[in-house]
N, C-alpha and C positions, 0 to 999 in steps of 0.2 A: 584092741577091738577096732575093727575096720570101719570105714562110714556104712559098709551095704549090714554092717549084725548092728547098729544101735537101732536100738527101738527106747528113745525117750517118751512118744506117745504110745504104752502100750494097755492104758487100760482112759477108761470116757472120763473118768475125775482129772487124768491128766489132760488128755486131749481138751475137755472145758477147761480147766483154768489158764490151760494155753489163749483160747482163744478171747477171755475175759481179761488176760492183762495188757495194760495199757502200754504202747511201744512196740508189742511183737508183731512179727510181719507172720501173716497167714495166707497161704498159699491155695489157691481152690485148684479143682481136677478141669472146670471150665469155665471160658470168660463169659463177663458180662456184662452190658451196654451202661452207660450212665453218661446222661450229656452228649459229649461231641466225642468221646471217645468208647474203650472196652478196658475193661483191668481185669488182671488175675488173680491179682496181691492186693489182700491189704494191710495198713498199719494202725493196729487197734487203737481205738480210743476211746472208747465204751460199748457197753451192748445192753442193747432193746429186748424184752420179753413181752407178752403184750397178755391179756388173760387169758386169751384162745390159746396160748402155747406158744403162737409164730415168735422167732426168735431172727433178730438181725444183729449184726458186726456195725458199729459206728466206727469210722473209718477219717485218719488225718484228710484228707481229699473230697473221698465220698465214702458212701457206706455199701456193705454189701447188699444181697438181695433179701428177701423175707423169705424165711423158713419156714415152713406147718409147723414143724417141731424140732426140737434140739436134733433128736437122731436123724432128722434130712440135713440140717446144718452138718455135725458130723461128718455123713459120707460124701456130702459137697466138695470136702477139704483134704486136699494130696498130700496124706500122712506119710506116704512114702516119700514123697519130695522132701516134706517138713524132716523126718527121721537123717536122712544123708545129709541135708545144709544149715540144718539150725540146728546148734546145741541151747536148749533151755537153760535158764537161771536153775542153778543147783535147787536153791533156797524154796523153792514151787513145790520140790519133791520133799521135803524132812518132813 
């Protein structure tokens, strides 16, 4: 199998637990401000749900931005990037 045919994220249970473990680098489609600089990446280290739904990435550095909902966070995130550079822990899928 080539890097362009893996699809490790290919259904939203995977794509969330992607982005809910601690350590993994998640890659967004565009930057954004925090501080004195912009990032694209982050490296999980928890995540925020709040009751309204909005959902954010806690992040080694910073965090990402606030979501409405899980599925704007979702399409935030360059699942294509993720699929070609990052192979997932096996263990996430059984």
């Amino acid at each position: 199998m080539t890097r362009k045919e893996r699809n490790f994220y290919n259904t939203n249970e995977r794509k969330i637990t992607a982005l809910k473990k601690k350590g993994n680098i998640i890659t967004f489609k565009e930057r954004w401000a925090y501080g004195n600089g912009n990032a694209i990446q982050i490296i999980v280290t928890g995540f925020k749900k709040e009751k309204s739904g909005a959902v954010k990435i806690e992040g080694r550095a910073y965090d990402s931005l606030w979501y409405k909902s899980m599925d704007e966070l979702l399409n935030a995130v360059d699942w294509n990037f993720m699929n070609r550079n990052y192979e997932p822990d096996k263990r996430d899928f059984l």
